[in-house]
N, C-alpha and C positions, 0 to 999 in steps of 0.2 A: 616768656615761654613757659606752662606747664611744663612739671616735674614728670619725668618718664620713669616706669618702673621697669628695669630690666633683667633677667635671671640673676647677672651677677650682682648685681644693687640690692637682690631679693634673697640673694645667697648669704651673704654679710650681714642682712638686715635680722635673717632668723636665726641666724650661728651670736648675734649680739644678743637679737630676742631672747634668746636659753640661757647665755652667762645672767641676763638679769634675771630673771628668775629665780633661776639657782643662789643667786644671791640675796635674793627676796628683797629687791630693789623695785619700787615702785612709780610712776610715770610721775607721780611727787616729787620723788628724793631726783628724778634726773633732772627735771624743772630747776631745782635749789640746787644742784652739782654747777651748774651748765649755765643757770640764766636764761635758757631757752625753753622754750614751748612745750606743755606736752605732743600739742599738735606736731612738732617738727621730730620727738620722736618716733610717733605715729610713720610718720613719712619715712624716716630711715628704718625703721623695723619691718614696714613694709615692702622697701626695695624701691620706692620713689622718687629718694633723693642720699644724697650718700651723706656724712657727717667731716666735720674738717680734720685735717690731720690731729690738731690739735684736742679737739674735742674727742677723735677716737681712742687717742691714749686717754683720754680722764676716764672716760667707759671702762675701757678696760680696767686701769686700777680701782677706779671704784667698787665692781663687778669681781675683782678678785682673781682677774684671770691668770692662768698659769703661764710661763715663758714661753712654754709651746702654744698655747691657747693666743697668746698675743700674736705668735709668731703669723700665726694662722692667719687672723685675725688683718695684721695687717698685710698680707700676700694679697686676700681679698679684696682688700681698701683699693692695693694698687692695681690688683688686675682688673676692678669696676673703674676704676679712674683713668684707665690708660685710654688711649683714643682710638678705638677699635676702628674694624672697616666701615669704611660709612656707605649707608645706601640710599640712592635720593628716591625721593614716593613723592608721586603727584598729590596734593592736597583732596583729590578723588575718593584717594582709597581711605573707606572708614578706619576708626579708631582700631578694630580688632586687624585689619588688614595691615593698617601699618605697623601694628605689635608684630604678626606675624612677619614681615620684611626683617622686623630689628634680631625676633630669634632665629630668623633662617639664618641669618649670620653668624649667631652663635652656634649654631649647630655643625656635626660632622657627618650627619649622614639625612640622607633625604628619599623615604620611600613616596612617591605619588603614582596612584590608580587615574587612569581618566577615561572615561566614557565618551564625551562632547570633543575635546579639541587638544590640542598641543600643551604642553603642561609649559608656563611664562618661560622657565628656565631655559624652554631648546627649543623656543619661538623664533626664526627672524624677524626683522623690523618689518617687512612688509607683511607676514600672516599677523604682529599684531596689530600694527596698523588697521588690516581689515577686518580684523574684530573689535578694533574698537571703535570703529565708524558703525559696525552693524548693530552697538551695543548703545546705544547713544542716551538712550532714555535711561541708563542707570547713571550716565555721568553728570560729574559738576560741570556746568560749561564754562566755568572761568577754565579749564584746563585745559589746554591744547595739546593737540596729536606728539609735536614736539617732544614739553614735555615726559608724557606716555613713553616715547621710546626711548629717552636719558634714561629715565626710571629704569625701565626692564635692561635695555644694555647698563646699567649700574650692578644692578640684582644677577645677574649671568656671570659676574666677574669673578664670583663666590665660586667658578666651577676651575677656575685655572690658579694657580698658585702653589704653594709649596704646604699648605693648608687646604688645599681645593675640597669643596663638601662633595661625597661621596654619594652620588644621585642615580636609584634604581629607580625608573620609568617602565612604569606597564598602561601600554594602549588597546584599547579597545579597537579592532580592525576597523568597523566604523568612522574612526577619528583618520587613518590615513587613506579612506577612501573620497572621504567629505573634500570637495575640492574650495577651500577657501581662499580666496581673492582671485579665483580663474586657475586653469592648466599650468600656467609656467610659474605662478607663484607657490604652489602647492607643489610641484615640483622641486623648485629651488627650496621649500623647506623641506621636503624627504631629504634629499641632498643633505641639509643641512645636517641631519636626524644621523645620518650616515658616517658624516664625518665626526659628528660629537662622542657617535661610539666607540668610537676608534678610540679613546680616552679612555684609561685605566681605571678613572674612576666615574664616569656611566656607563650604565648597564642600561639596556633598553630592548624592551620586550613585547611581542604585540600578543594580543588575545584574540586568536583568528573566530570567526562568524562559527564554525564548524564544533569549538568546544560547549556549544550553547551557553547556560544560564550562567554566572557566579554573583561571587557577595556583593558588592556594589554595585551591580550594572546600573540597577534602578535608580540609584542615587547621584547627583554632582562629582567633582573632582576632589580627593581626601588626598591629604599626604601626612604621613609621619615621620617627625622631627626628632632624631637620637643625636645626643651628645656626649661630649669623652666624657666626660664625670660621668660615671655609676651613680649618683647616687642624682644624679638628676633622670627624672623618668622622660621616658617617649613623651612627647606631645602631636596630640592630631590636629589637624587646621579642616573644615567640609568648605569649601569655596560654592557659591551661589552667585548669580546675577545681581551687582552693587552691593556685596557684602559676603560676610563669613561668619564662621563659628568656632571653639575651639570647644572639644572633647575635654573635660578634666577627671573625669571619673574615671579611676584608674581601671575599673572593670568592665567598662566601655573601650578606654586606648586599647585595650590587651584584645576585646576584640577585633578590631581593626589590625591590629598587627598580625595574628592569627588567619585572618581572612586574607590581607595581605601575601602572606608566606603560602597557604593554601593556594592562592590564585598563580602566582609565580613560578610552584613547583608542579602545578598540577592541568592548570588552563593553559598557560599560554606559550607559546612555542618558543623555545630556544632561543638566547640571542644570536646565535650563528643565523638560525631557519629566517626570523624577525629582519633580521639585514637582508634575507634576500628578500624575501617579502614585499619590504619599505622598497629593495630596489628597482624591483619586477613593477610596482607600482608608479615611481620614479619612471622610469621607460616610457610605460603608458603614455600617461601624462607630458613626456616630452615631444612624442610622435604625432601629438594631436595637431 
């Protein structure tokens, strides 16, 4: 199995990166320290793979680090080593999709904008089911519907616990008019939308047809990714038809967040108004 880079592998890898430096230690001297590769520091400084206990103390005294600097140092080692939540991803989703699965998990807050449809997280199994029968030309077909919905019932689980990620949803009215998979499926996920709100930590908000234009209408579904570390920035994810992208340019994120906050406190109607909204829509669709 390829080596995974993950924030916290990547966290360790550049807080090691700087001791050597600073010690003006070179991908040479850790070759001759170590026996090992430059290539395989490459990989740990990057966040790809982590180094052995034993080898991260020789770094460190090599490197000169300070008691506190170690301490640090190995808190990192074991908080990248511990066996986080795991999320299962259909072998579907490209490489940036499944990166984005492994940091939603690390993250503690979740803003996502949608224009088109129900954001994964507060999907039932049967609207994604019906999206993903209607999607079919972007998938692998070794992948079965099955599964599709491990996967996302996996990924939702991020929303309940004593760590549960804190997930602000703003819909475009559009999205809970679109009746997907028929009346009483699209019902039962309004339904759903309703009870998930009720949870202290989503906030779900719709952007009624009546505030006309804002910042992403034109665009797919974005979300941005914050974590309790300060000193780790936002990240955005743009989700597209069999694939995504991630925003790194911090002066890009910061728009997105901005247009975000703009949209929420300025477009789109109250989560109180939004639940009745969802509900009155709910109705509808159940009377039919």
């Amino acid at each position: 199995m390829p080596s995974v880079q993950t924030r916290r592998k990547r966290k360790l890898g550049q807080f090691l990166h700087s001791l050597r430096k600073r010690a003006g230690k070179t991908e040479e001297d850790f070759e001759n320290l170590t026996r090992k590769s430059q290539a395989t520091l490459s990989r740990i400084e990057s966040g790809h793979s982590l180094p052995g206990w034993n080898v991260l103390g020789a770094m460190l005294t090599f490197y000169e680090a300070s008691e506190g600097e170690r301490r640090e140092a190995e808190d990192m080692w074991t908080d990248a080593n511990q066996d986080s939540k795991r999320v299962a991803h259909p072998t579907v989703y490209n490489p940036k999709g499944r990166a984005f699965a492994r940091t939603e998990v690390d993250a503690n807050s979740s803003r996502t904008i949608e224009s088109l449809g129900i954001p994964g997280l507060l999907q039932t199994p049967e609207y994604t089911a019906t999206t993903w029968k209607s999607s079919h030309q972007f998938h692998n077909p070794a992948v079965d519907e099955g599964r599709v919905l491990a996967a996302r019932a996996s990924r939702a689980k991020i929303l309940h616990g004593p760590d549960a990620l804190e997930l602000h949803a703003l819909l475009d009215e559009a999205v809970i008019h679109r009746e997907v998979g028929g009346p009483q499926v699209m019902a039962a996920q309004l339904r759903h939308l309703l009870t998930l709100a009720e949870m202290p930590n989503v906030t779900i908000q719709v952007i009624p047809f009546s505030a006309g234009s804002y910042g992403t209408m034109s665009g797919g579904g974005s979300t941005i990714l914050g974590f309790a570390d300060e000193q780790d920035p936002d990240a955005v994810y743009l989700e597209y038809p069999g694939g995504g992208e991630w925003v790194e340019n911090e002066e890009d994120v910061q728009k997105f967040v901005a247009s975000f906050r703009d949209v929420a406190s300025e477009a789109a109607l109250s989560p109180a108004a939004s639940a009745e909204l969802i509900g009155r829509q709910a109705t509808y669709l159940e009377d039919r």
